[in-house]
Backbone as JSON Lines, residues from 0, in Angstrom:
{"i":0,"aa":"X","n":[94.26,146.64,82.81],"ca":[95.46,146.54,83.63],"c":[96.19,145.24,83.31]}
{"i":1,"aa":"X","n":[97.54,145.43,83.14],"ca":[98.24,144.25,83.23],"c":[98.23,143.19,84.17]}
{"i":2,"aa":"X","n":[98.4,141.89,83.57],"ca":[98.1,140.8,84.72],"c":[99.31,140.93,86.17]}
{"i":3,"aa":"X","n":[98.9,140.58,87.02],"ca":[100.07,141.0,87.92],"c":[99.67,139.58,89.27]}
{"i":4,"aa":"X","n":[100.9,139.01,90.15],"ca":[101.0,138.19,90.31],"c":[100.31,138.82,92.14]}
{"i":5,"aa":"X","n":[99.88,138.01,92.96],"ca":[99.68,138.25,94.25],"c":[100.92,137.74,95.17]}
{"i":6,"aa":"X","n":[101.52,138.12,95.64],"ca":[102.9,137.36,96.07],"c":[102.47,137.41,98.18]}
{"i":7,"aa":"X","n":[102.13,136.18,99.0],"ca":[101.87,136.18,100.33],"c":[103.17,135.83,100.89]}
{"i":8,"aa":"X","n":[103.52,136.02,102.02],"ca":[104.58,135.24,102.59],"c":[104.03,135.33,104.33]}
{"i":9,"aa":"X","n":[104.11,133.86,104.41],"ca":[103.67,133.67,105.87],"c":[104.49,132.63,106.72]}
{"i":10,"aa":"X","n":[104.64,133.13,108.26],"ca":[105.19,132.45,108.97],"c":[104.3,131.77,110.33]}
{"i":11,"aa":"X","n":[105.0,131.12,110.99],"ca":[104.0,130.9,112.15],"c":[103.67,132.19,113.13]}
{"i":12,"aa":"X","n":[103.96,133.25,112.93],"ca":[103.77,134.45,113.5],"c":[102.92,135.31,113.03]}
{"i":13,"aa":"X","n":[102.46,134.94,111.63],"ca":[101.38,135.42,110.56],"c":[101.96,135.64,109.24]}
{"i":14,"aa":"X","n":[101.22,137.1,108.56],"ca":[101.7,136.91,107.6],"c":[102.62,138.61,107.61]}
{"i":15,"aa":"X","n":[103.86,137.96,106.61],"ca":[105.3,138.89,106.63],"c":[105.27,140.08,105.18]}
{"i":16,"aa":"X","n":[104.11,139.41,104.43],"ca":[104.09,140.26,103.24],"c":[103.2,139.79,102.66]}
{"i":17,"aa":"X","n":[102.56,141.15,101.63],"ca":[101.22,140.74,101.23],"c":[100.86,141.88,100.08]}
{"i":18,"aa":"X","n":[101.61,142.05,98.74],"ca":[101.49,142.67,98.14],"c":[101.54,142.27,96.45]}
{"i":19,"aa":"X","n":[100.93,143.3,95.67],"ca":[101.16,142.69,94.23],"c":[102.25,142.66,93.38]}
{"i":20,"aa":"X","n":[102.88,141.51,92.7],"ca":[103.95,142.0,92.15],"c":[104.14,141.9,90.4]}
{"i":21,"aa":"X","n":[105.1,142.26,89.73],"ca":[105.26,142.0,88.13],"c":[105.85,140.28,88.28]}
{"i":22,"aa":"X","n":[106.87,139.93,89.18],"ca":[107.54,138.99,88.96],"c":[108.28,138.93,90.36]}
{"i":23,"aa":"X","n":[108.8,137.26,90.59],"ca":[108.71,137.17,91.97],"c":[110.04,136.31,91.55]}
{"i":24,"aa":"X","n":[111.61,136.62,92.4],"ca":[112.2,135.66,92.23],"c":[113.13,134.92,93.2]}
{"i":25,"aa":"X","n":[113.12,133.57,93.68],"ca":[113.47,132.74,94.66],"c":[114.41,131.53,94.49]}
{"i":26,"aa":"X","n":[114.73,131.13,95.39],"ca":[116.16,130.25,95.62],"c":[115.37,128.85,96.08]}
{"i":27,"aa":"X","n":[115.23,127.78,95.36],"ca":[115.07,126.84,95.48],"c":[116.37,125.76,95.8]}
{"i":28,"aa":"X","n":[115.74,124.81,96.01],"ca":[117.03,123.31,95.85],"c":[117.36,123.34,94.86]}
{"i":29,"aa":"X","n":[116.64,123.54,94.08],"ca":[117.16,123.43,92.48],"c":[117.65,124.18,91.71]}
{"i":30,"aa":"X","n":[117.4,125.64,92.34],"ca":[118.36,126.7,91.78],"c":[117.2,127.77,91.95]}
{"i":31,"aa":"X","n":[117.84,129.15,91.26],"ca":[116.92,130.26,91.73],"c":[115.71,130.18,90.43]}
{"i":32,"aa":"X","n":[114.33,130.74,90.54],"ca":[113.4,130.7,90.1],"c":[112.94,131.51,89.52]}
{"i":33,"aa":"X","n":[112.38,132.51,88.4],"ca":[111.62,133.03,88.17],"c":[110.5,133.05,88.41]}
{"i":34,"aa":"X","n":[108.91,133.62,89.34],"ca":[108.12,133.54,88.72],"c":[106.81,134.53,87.76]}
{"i":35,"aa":"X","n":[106.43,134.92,87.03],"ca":[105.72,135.51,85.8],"c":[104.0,134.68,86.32]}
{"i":36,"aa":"X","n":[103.3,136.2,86.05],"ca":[101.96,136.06,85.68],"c":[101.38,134.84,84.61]}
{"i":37,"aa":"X","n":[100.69,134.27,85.11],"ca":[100.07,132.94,84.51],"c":[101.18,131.9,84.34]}
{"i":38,"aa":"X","n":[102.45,131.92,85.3],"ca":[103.26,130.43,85.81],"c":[102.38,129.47,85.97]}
{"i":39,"aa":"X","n":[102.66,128.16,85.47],"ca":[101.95,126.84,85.59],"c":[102.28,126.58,87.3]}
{"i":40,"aa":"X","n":[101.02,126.27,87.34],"ca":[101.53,125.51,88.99],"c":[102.48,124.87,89.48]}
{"i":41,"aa":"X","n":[102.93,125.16,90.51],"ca":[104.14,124.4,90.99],"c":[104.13,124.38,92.5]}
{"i":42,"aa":"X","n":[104.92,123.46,93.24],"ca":[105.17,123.27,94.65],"c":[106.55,123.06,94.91]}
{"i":43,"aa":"X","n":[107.1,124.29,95.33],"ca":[108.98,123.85,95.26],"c":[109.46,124.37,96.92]}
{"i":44,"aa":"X","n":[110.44,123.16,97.29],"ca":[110.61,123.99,98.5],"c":[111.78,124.85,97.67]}
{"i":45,"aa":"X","n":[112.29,125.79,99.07],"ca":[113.27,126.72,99.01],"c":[114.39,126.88,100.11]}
{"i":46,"aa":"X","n":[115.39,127.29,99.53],"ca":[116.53,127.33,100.33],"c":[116.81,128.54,101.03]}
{"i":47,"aa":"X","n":[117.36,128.38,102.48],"ca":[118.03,129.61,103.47],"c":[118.45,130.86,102.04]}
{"i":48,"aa":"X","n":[117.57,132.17,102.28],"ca":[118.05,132.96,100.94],"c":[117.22,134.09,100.57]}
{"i":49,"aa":"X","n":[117.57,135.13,99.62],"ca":[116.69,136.48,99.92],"c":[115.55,135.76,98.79]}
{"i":50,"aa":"X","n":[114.21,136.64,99.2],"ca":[112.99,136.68,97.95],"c":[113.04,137.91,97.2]}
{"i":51,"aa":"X","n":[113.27,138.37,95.95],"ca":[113.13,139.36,95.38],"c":[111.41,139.76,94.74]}
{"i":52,"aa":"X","n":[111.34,140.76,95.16],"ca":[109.09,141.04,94.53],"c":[110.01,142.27,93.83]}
{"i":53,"aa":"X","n":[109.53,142.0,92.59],"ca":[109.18,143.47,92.02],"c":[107.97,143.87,91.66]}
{"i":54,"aa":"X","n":[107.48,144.99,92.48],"ca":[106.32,145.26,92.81],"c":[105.75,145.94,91.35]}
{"i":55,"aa":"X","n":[104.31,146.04,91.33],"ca":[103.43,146.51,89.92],"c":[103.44,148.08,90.27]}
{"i":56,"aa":"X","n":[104.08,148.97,91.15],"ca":[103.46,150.14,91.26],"c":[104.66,151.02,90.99]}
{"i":57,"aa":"X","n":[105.88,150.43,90.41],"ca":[106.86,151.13,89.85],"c":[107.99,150.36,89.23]}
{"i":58,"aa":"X","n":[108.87,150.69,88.13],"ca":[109.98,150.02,87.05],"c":[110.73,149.38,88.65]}
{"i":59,"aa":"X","n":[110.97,150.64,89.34],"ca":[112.22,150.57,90.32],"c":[112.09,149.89,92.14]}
{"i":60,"aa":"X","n":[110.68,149.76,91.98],"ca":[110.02,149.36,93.46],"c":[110.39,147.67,93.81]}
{"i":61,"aa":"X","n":[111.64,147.9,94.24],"ca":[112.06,146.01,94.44],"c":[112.25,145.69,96.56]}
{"i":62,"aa":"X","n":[111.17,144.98,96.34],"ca":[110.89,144.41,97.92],"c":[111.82,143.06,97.81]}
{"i":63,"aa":"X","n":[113.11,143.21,99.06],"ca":[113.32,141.83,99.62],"c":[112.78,141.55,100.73]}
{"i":64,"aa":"X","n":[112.71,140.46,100.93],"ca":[112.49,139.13,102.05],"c":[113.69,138.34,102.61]}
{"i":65,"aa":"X","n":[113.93,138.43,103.5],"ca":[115.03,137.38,103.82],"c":[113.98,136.2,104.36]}
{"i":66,"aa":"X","n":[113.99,135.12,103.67],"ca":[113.04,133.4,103.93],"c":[114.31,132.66,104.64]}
{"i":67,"aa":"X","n":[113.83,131.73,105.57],"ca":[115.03,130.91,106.08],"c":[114.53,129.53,105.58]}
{"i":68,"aa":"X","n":[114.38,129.0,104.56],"ca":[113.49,128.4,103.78],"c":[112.44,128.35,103.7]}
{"i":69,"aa":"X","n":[111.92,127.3,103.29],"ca":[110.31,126.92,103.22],"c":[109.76,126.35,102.52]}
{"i":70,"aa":"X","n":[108.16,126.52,101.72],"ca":[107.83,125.79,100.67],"c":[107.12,127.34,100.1]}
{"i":71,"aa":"X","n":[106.56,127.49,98.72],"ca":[106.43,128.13,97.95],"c":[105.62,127.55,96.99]}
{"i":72,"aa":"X","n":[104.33,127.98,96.76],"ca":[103.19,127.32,96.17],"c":[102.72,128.41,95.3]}
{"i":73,"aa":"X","n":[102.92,127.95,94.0],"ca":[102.27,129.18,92.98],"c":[101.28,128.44,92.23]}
{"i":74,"aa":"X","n":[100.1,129.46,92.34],"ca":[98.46,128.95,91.84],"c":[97.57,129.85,91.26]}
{"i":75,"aa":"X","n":[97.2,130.2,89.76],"ca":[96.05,131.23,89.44],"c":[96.9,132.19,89.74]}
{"i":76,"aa":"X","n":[98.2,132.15,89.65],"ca":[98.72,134.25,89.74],"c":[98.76,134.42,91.37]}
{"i":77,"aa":"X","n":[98.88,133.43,92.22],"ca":[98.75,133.58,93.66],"c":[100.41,133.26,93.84]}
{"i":78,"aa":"X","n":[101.2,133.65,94.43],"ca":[102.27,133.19,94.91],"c":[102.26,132.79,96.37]}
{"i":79,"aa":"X","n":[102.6,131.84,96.97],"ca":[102.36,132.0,98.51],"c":[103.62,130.87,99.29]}
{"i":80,"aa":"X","n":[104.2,131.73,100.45],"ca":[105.66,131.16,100.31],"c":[105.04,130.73,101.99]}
{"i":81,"aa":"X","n":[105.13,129.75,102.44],"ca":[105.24,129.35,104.14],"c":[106.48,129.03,103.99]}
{"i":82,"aa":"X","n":[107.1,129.56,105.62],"ca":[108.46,129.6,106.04],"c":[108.48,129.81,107.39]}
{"i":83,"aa":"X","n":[109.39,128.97,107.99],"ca":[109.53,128.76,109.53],"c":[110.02,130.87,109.83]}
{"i":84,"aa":"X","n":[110.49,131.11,109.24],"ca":[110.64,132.92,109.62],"c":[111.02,133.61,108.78]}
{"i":85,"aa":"X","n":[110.82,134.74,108.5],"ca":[111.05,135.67,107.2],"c":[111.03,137.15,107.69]}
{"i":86,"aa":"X","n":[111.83,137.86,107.04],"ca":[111.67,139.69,107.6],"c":[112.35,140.39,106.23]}
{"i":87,"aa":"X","n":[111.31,141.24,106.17],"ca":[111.61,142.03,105.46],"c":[113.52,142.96,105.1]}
{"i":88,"aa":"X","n":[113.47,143.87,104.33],"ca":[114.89,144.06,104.65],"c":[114.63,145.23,105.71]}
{"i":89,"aa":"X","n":[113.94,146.36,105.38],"ca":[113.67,147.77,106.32],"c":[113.41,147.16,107.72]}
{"i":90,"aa":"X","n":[112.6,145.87,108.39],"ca":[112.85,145.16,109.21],"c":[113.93,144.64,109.8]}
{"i":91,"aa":"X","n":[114.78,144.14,109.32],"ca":[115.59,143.52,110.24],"c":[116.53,144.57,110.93]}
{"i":92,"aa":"X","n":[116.9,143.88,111.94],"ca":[117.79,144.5,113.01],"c":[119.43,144.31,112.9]}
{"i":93,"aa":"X","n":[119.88,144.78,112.37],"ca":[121.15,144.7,111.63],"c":[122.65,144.71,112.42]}
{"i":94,"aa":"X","n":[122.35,145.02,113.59],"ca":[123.4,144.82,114.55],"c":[123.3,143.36,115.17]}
{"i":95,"aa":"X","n":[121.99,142.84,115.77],"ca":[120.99,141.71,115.9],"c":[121.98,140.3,115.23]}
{"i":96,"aa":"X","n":[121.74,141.11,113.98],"ca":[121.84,139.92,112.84],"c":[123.57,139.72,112.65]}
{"i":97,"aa":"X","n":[124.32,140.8,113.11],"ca":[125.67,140.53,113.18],"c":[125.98,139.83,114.21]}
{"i":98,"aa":"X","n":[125.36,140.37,115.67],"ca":[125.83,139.24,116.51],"c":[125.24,137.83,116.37]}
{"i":99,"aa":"X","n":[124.35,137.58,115.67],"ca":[124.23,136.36,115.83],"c":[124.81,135.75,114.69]}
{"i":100,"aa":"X","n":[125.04,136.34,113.75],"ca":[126.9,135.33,112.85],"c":[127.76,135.63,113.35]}
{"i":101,"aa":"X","n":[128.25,136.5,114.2],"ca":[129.23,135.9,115.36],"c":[129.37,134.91,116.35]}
{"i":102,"aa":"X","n":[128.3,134.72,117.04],"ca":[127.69,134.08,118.05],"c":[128.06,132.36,117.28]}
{"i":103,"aa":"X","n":[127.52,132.27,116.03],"ca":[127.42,130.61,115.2],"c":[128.77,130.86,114.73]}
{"i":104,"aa":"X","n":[129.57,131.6,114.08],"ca":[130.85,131.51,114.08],"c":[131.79,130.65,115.03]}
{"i":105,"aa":"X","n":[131.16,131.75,116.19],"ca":[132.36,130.84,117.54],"c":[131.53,129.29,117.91]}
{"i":106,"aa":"X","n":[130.47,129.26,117.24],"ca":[129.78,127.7,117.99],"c":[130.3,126.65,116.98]}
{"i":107,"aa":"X","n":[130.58,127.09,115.35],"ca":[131.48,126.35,114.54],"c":[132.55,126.01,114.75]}
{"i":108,"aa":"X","n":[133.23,127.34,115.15],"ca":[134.44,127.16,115.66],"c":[135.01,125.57,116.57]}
{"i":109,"aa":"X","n":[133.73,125.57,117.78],"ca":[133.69,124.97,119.58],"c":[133.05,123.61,118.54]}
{"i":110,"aa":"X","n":[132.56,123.68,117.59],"ca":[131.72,122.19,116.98],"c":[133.07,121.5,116.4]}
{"i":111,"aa":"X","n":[133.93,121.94,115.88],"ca":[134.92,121.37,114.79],"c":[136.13,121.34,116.21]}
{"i":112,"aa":"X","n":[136.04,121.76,117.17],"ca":[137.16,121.51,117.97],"c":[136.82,120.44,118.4]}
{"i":113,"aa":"X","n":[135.6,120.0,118.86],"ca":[135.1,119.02,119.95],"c":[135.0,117.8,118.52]}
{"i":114,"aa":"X","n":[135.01,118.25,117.66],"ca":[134.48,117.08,116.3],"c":[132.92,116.88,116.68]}
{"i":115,"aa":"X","n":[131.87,117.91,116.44],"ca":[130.53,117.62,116.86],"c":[129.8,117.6,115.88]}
{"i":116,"aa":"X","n":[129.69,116.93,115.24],"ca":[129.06,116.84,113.7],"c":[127.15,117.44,114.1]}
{"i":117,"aa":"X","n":[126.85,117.08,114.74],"ca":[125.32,117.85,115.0],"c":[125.53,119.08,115.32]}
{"i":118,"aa":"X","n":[126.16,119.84,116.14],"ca":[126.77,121.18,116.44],"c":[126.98,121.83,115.46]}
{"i":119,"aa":"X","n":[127.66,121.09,114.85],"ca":[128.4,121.89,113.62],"c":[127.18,121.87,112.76]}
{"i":120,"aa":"X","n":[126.34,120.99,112.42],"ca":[125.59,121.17,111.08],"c":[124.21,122.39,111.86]}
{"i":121,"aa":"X","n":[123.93,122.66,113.02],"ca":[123.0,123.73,113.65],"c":[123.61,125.01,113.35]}
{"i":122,"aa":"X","n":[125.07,125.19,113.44],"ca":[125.44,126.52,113.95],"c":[125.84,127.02,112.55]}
{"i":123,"aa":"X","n":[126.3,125.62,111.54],"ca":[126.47,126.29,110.15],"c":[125.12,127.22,109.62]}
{"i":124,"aa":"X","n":[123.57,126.01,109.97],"ca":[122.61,126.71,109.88],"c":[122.3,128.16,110.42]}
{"i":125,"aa":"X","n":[122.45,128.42,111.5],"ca":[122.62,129.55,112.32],"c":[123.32,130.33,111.5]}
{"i":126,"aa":"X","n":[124.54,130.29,110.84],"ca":[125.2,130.92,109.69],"c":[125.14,131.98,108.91]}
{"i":127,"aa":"X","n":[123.84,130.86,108.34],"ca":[123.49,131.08,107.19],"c":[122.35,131.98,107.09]}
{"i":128,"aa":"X","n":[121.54,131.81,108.35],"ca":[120.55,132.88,108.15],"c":[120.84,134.0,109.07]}
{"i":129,"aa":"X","n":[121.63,133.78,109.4],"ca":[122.27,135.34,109.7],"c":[122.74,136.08,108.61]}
{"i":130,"aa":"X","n":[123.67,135.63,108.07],"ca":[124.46,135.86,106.85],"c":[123.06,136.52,105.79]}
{"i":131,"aa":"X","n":[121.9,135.63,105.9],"ca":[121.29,135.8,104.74],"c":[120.38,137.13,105.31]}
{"i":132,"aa":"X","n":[120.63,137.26,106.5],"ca":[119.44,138.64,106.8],"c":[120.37,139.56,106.75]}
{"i":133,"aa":"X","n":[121.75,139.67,106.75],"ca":[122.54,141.02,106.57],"c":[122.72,140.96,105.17]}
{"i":134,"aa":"X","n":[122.62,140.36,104.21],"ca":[122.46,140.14,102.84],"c":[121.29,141.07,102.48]}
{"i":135,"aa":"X","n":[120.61,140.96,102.93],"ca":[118.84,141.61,102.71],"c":[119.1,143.13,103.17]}
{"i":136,"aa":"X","n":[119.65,143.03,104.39],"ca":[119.42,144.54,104.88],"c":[120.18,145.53,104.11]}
{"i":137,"aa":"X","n":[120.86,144.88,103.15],"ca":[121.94,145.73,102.52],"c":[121.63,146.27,101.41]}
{"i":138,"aa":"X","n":[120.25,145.72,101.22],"ca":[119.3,145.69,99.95],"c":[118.79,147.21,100.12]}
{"i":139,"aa":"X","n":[118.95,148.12,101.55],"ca":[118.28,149.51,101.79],"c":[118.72,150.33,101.47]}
């Protein structure tokens, strides 16, 4: 059998995914990542953004993740991503995820009226992982 990578993803709620893949690819600080069977070790965090697995059990079998960052530790063909929250795409709640980039919309909005520079840098966050879980769900 071909070498194939173990790809985990865990949050403080447990773990969000737990399957084998050909190649695993992610959004770092530094830009997006490849990673391939027998990758040299690495420790990279990652940025608000989808995880792409393409799974070993078909050409066409591609699992996203929506990660709201984290860190991402690849070891021995182990991939393993900790992240404050993560959901699948067939998971998320897609109406959910609209109101709440509406919801940080209007709090951007109320941050830049008042000039609230902490406001504003939460609700941009808020944003973004909204934004990034209707990104994912669209992946269905």
């Amino acid at each position: 059998m071909d070498q194939h990578l173990t790809v985990n993803i865990v949050t403080p709620s447990g773990v969000v995914y737990d399957h084998h893949a050909k190649i695993v690819v992610v959004k770092t600080v530094d830009g997006e990542m490849g990673i391939l069977p027998h990758h040299a070790p690495i420790i990279a965090p990652l940025i608000i953004d989808e995880v792409r697995v393409n799974r070993i059990d078909s050409e066409t079998h591609v699992d996203w993740v929506a990660v709201n960052g984290g860190i991402m530790e690849v070891r021995d063909n182990v991939v393993t991503i900790i992240a404050d929250s993560a959901e699948r795409e067939r998971e998320i709640d897609i109406a959910r995820a609209q109101r709440a980039k509406e919801r940080a919309e209007r709090m951007i909005a109320e941050a830049k009226a008042h000039d609230n520079v902490d406001e504003l840098s939460r609700a941009t966050v808020a944003l973004h992982r909204a934004l990034n879980r209707i990104n994912v769900s669209n992946h269905l």
